[in-house]
C-alpha positions in Angstrom: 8.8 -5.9 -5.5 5.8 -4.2 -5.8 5.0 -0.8 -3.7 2.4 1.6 -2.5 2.4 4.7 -0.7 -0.4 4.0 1.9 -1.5 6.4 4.9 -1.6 4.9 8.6 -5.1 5.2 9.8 -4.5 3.3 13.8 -1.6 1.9 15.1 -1.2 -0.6 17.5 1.8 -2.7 19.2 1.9 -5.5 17.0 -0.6 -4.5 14.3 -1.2 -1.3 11.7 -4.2 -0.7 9.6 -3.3 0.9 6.6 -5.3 2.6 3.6 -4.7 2.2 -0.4 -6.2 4.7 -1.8 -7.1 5.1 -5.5 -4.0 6.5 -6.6 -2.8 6.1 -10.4 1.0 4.6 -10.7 3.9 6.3 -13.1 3.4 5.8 -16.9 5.9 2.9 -16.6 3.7 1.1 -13.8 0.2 1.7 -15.7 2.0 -0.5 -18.6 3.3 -3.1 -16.4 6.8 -2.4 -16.4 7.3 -0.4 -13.1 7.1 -1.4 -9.2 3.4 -2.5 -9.8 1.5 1.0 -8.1 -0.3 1.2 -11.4 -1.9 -2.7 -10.2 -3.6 -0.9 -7.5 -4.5 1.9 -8.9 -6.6 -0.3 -11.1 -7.7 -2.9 -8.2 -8.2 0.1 -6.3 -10.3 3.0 -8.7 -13.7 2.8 -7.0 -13.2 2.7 -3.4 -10.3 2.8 -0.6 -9.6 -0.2 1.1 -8.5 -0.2 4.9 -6.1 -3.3 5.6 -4.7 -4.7 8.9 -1.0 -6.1 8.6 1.6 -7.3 11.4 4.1 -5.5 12.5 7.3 -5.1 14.5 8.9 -2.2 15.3 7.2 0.2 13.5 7.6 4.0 15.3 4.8 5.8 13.6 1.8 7.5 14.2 -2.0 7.4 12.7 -2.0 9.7 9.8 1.5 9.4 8.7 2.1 8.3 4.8 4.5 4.9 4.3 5.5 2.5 1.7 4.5 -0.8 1.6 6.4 -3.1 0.0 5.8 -6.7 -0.9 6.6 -9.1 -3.6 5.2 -9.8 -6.6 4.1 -13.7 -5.5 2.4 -12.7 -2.7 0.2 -10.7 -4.9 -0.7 -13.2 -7.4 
């Protein structure tokens, strides 16, 4: 599973945009053997990216930080 801590930037019934920021992972992730932040950190180094992903039941608010979490085949 790989994760991110990403910051809510609007929030809607059944969709959130989200923002990866250029973050650098743990010493274990930026040698591939963590949860896979230090794979955006890398993807991620010039510019923030602002992302729109379904969701369901989600009780949050614009400006909030959460983890996403997806696995590793999605990814690739």
């Amino acid at each position: 599973m790989i994760e991110q801590n990403v910051q809510l930037v609007r929030c809607e019934s059944e969709k959130v945009w989200v923002r990866l920021g250029s973050q650098s992972g743990c010493t274990a992730c930026d040698n591939g053997q963590g949860c896979g932040a230090g794979v955006f950190a890398k993807l991620l180094r010039y510019k923030p990216v602002v992302i729109e992903i379904a969701q369901k039941g989600l009780k949050a608010e614009p400006g909030q930080m959460v983890t996403l979490a997806f696995p590793e085949q999605v990814y690739i």
